[in-house]
N, C-alpha and C positions, 0 to 999 in steps of 0.2 A: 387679442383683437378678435371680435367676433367677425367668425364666416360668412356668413349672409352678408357683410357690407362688401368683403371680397368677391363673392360669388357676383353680388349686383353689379360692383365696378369693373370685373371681368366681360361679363357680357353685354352690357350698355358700351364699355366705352376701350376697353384693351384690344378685344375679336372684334369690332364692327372699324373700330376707326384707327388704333394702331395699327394693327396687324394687319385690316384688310380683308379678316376670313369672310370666307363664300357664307350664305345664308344656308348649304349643305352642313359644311363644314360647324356652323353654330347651334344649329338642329342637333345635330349628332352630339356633342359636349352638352347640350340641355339635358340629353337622354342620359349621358353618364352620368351628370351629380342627382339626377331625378332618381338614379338607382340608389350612388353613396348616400347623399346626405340621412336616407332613412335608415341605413344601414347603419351609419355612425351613431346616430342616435340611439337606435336600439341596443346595438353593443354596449352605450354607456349611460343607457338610463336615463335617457335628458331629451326635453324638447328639441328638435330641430334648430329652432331658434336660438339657443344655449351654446347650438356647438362653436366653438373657439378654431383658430388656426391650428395652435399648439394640439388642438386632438387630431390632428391627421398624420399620426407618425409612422413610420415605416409599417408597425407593425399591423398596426387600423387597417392601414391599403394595402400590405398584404393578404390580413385575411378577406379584406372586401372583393379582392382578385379569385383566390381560390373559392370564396363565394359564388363568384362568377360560375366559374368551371363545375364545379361542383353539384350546386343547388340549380343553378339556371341553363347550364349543357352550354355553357358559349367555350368555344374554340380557341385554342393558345392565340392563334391572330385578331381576334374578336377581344379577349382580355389584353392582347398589347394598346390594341384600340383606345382602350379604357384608360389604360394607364397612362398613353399619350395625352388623351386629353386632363388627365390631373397632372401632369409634368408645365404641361402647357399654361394652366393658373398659376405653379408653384415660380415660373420663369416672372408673371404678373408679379408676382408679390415678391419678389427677387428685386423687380424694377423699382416699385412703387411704393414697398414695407421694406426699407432697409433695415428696419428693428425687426423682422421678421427672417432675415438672410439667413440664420442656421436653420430653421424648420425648414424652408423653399429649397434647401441645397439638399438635405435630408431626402427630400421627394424626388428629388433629381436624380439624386444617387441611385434608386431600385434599377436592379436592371430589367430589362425586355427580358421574356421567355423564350428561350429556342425551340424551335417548335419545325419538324419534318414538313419541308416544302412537299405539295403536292403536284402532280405530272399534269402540265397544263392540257388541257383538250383545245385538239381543232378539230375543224370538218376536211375532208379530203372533198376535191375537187366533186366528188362522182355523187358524194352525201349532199353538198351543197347546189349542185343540181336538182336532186330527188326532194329537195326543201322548198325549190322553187316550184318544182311541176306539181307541188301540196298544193298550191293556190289556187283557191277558184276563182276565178278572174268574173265570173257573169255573177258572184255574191255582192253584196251593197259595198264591203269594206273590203275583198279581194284587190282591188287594182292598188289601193292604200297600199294594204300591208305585204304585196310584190314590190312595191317602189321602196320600201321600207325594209325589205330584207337584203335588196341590190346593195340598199346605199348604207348598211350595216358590212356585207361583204366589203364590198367596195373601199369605202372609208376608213374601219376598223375602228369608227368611234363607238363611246360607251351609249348605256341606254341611255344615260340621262342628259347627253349632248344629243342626242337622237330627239330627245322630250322637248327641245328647251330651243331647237333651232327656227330661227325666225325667217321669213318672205327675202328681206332683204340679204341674207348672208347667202345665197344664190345667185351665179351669177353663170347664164344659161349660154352665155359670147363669149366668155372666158373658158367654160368647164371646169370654175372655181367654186369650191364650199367654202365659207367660217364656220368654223367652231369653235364655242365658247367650253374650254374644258376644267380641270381642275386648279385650282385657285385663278378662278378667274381669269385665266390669259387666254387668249383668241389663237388660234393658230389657222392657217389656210392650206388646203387640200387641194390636189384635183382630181378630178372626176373623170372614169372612163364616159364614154361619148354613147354609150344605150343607159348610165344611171343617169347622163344627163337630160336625154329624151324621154326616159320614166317619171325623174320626177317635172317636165316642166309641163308634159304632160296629165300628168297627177293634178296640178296645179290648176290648167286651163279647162279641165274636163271631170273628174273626180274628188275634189278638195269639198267638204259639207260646209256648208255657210258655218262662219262660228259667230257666236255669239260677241259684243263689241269690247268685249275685255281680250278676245284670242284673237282678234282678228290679224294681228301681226304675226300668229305663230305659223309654221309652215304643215306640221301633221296634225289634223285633227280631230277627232273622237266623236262615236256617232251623238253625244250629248248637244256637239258646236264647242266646246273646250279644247284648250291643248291637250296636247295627250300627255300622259308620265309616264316616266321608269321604269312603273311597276305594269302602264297599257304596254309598253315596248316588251317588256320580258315577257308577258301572255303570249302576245303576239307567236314568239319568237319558240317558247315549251309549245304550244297549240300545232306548229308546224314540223316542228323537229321529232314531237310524238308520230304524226301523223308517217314521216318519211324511216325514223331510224328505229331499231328493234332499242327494247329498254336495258337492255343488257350494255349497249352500247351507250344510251344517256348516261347511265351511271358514272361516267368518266369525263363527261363535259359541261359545262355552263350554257344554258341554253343563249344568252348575247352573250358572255365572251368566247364562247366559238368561234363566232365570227370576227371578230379579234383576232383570234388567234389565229383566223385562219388569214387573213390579212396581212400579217405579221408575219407567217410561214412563207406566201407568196413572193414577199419584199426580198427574202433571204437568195 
């Protein structure tokens, strides 16, 4: 059976509407077979188009793995990544290619790489102060990104809940947040009572006009768009340079910090 009809019914209609995955989560599986399938090809001399299911046998996606690591510098958990997401098609065609149930069980079978967990970083109370007195509060985008570093401590949500949170998931009589996190489930928060006058204030007095596609999002970027992930992580290195010596970044994530340090609080 050729690949490409796999790969198409995979993405059109297994990850959007079986399963339900996030448009995160299907971004990222574009990216892995965007790496494989030229890799398969090349290993065995054939059009892209040519490849078959039968060519992805352990040994294919093993070496396409150490490929990973090797030629491209990605990380044991960055290759399990990988491999999750071809485990994830091989389950597809488990379902929906019964005449294909030995190859898909094949791919099932590799295992995950073990790979030395690293020592999570937080910020100590005293850092996460000196992050905050980083802000110039009288710059255009200072009051934003003070409202924005509170409600990262505060919350302990990621960047890209941080990116993606909307007007309405605020709720300023409650001292309630939503957020919309990974695969898609909502969860509700609340909020100390100065992140809640930061942002409703942010809102009433500092929020830049967005343009009418953002206008529902709640942070937003000096262009008038929502902000993204990758505005929140700026944000977040821009300020943590500014307060902590770099000997000391070395050992932290500039937003899961704040995570973590959320996390260490709770305990």
């Amino acid at each position: 059976m050729k690949l490409e009809t796999c790969i198409y019914r995979f993405f059109e209609q297994y990850l959007p509407r079986i399963k339900g995955s996030s448009d995160q989560t299907i971004k990222a599986y574009r990216d892995v077979f965007s790496l494989l399938l030229p890799f398969a090809a090349r290993k065995l001399s054939i059009q892209i188009a040519s490849l078959r299911v039968e060519h992805l046998t352990p040994e294919m996606l093993l070496s396409f793995l150490d490929h990973l690591e090797s030629d491209r510098s990605n990380v044991v958990r960055t290759r399990n990544h990988r491999l999750a997401a071809i485990k994830s098609l091989a389950k597809m065609i488990r379902l929906m290619y019964p005449e294909n149930q030995k190859e898909a069980q094949r791919i099932l079978d590799i295992p995950q790489k073990r790979a030395q967990r690293q020592l999570i970083g937080f910020l100590y109370p005293d850092e996460t102060l000196k992050v905050f007195h980083c802000v110039d509060l009288m710059k255009k985008n200072g009051f934003r990104d003070y409202t924005i570093l509170h409600l990262l401590e505060d919350s302990g949500a990621r960047a890209s809940e941080i990116a993606t949170l909307n007007l309405d998931y605020f709720d300023p009589q409650n001292s309630t947040l939503i957020i919309l996190g990974k695969g898609n489930r909502y969860r509700q928060i609340e909020l100390e009572q100065r992140t809640v006058q930061l942002i409703s204030r942010y809102i009433g007095k500092y929020r830049v006009k967005p343009k009418p596609l953002y206008q529902h999002r709640l942070f937003i970027n000096q262009r008038g768009e929502g902000m993204t992930r990758h505005g929140i992580y700026r944000i977040c290195k821009k300020y943590l340079q500014k307060a902590l010596s770099p000997k000391r970044l070395k050992n932290i994530n500039p937003v899961h910090s704040f995570r973590h340090s959320c996390a260490v609080n709770m305990l």
